[in-house]
VOBA-1610 file (N, C-alpha, C; in pm, whole numbers, padded with zeros to 5 digits, always signed):
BEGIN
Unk-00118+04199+02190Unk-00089+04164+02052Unk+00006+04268+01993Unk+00089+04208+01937Unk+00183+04348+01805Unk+00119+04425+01738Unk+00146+04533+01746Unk+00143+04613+01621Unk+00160+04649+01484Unk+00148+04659+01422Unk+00238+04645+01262Unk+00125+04800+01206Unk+00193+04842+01113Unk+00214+04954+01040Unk+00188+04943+00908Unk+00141+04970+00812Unk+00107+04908+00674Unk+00126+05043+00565Unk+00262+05107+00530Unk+00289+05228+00475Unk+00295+05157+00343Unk+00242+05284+00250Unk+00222+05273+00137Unk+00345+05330+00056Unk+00378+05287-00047Unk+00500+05347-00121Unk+00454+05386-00296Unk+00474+05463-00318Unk+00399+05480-00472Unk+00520+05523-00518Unk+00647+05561-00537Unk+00753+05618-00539Unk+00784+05731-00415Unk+00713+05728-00318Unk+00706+05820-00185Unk+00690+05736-00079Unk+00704+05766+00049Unk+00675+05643+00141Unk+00553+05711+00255Unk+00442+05648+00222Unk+00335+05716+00345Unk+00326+05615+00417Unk+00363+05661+00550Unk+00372+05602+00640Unk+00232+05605+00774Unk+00223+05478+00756Unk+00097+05446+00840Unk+00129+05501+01034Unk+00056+05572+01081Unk+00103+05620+01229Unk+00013+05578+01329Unk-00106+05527+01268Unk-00203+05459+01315Unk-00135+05300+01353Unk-00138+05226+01238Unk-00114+05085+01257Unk-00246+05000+01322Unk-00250+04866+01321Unk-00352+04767+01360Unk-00302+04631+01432Unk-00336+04595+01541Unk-00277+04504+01587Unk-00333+04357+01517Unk-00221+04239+01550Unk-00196+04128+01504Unk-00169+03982+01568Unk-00200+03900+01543Unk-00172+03809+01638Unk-00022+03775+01631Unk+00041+03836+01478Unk+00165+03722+01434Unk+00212+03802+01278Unk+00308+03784+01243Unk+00369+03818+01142Unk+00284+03780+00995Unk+00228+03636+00990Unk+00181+03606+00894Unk+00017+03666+00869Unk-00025+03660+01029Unk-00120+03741+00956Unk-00159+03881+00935Unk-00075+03961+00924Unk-00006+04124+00905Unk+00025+04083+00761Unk+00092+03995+00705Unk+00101+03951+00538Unk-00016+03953+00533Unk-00052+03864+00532Unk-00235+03828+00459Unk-00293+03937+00458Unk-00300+04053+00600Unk-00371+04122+00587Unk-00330+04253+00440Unk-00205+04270+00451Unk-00125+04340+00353Unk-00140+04317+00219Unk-00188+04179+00207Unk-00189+04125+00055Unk-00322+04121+00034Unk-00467+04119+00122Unk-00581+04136+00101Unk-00594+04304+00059Unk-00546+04332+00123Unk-00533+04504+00118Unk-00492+04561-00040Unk-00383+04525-00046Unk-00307+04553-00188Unk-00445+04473-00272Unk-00430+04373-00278Unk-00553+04286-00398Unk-00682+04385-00381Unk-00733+04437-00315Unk-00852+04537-00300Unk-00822+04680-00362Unk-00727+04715-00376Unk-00698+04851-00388Unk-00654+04833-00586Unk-00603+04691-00571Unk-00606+04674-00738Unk-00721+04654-00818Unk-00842+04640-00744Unk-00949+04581-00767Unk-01097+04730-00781Unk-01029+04814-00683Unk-01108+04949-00672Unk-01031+05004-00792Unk-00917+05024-00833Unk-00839+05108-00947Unk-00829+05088-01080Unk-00970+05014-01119Unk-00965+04957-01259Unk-00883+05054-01341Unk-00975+05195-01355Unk-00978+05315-01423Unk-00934+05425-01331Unk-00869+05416-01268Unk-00743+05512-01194Unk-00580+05515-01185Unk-00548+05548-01139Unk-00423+05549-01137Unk-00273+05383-01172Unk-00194+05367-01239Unk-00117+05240-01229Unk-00086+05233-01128Unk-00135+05105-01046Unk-00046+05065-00940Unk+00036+04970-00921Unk+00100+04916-01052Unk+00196+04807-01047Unk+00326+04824-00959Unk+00353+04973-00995Unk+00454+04980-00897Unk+00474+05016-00735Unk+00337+05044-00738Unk+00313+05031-00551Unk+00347+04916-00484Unk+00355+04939-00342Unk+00387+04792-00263Unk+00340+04915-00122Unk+00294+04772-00048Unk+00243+04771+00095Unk+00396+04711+00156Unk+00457+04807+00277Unk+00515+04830+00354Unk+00502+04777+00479Unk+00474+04635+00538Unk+00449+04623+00651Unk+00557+04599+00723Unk+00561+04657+00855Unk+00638+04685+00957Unk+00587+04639+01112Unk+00619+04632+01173Unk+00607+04628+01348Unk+00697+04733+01392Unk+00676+04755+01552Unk+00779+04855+01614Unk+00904+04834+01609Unk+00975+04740+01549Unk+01118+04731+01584Unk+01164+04722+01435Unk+01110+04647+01332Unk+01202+04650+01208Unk+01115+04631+01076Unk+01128+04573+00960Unk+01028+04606+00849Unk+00992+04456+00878Unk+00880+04450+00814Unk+00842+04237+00831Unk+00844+04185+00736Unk+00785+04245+00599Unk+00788+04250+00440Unk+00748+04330+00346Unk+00711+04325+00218Unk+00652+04415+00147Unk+00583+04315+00046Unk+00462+04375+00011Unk+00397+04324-00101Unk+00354+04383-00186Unk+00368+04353-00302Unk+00386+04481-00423Unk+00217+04440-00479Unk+00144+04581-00530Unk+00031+04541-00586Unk+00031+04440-00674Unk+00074+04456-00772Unk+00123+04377-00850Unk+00149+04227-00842Unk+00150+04165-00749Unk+00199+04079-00696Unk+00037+04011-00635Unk-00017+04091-00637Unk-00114+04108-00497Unk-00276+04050-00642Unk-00238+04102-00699Unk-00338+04109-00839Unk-00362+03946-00854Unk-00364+03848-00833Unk-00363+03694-00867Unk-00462+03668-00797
//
């Protein structure tokens, strides 16, 4: 199975070195956008994360990004 990478960007780029394998591109999204929707969901009363976005990647090029924000619906 692929790999994919899931780096975080807050205005900095942390980059995932671990990564989690996948069957497929779409579900590396889903997983990216479950992820982001959870992390908006833990941060009632912490930090803004509208302008964050999840960074997903595989070994060869970027696949998409999903912005918290986005992720919040």
């Amino acid at each position: 199975m692929p790999k994919y990478f899931f780096d975080i960007m807050d205005g900095v780029r942390h980059e995932d070195v671990r990564g989690m394998e996948f069957p497929n591109d779409w579900s590396a999204k889903s997983h990216a956008h479950d992820y982001a929707q959870a992390m908006v969901k833990r941060s009632l009363h912490g930090p803004n994360l509208a302008e964050w976005e999840v960074v997903v990647r595989d070994t060869e090029h970027e696949v998409t990004r999903v912005k918290f924000s986005d992720a919040d619906e």
